[in-house]
C-alpha positions in Angstrom: -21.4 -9.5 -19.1 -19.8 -6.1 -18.0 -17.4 -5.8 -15.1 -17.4 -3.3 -12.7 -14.1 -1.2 -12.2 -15.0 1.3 -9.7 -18.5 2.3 -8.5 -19.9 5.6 -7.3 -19.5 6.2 -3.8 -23.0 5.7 -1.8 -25.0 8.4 -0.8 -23.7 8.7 3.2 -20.4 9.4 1.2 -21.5 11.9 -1.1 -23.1 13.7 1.7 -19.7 14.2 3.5 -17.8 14.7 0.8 -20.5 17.7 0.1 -20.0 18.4 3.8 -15.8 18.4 3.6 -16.0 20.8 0.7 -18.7 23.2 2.3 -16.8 23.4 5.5 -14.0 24.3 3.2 -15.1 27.1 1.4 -16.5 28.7 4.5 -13.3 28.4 6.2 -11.8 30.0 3.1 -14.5 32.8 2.4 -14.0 33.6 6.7 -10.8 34.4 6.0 -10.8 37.0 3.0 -13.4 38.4 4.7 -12.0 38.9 8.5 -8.0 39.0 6.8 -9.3 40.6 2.8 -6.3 40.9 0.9 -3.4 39.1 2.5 -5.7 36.1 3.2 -6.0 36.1 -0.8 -2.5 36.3 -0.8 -1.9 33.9 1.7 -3.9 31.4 -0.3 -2.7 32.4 -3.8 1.1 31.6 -2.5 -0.1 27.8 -0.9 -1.6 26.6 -4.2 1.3 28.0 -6.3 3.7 26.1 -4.3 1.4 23.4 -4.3 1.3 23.4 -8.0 5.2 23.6 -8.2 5.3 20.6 -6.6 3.3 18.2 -8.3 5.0 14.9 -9.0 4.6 16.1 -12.9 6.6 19.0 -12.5 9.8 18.0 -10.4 10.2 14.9 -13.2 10.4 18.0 -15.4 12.8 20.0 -13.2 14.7 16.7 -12.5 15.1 16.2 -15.9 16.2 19.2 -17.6 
């Protein structure tokens, strides 16, 4: 008989997970539009930092 691992989240949870990434993208999509290019820039710089950060990369940078 199979075990279950991990289960798919109920439907209530799907909807506010759909509602977290809505609210978002609005939030984002607000801010190119009212700031254009320095809000891309903005958010270009957070998720390069964010992506020199990741616990991958420093145990590549610690171990070099």
């Amino acid at each position: 008989m199979p075990r279950w691992l991990k289960r798919g989240m109920d439907a209530s949870a799907i909807k506010a997970a759909d509602a977290k990434v809505r609210e978002t993208v609005e939030g984002i999509l607000a801010q190119v539009d009212e700031r254009k290019d320095a809000a891309i820039r903005e958010l270009s710089e957070r998720s390069t930092r964010s992506a020199e950060t990741t616990p991958s990369r420093i145990s590549l940078v610690n171990s070099a």
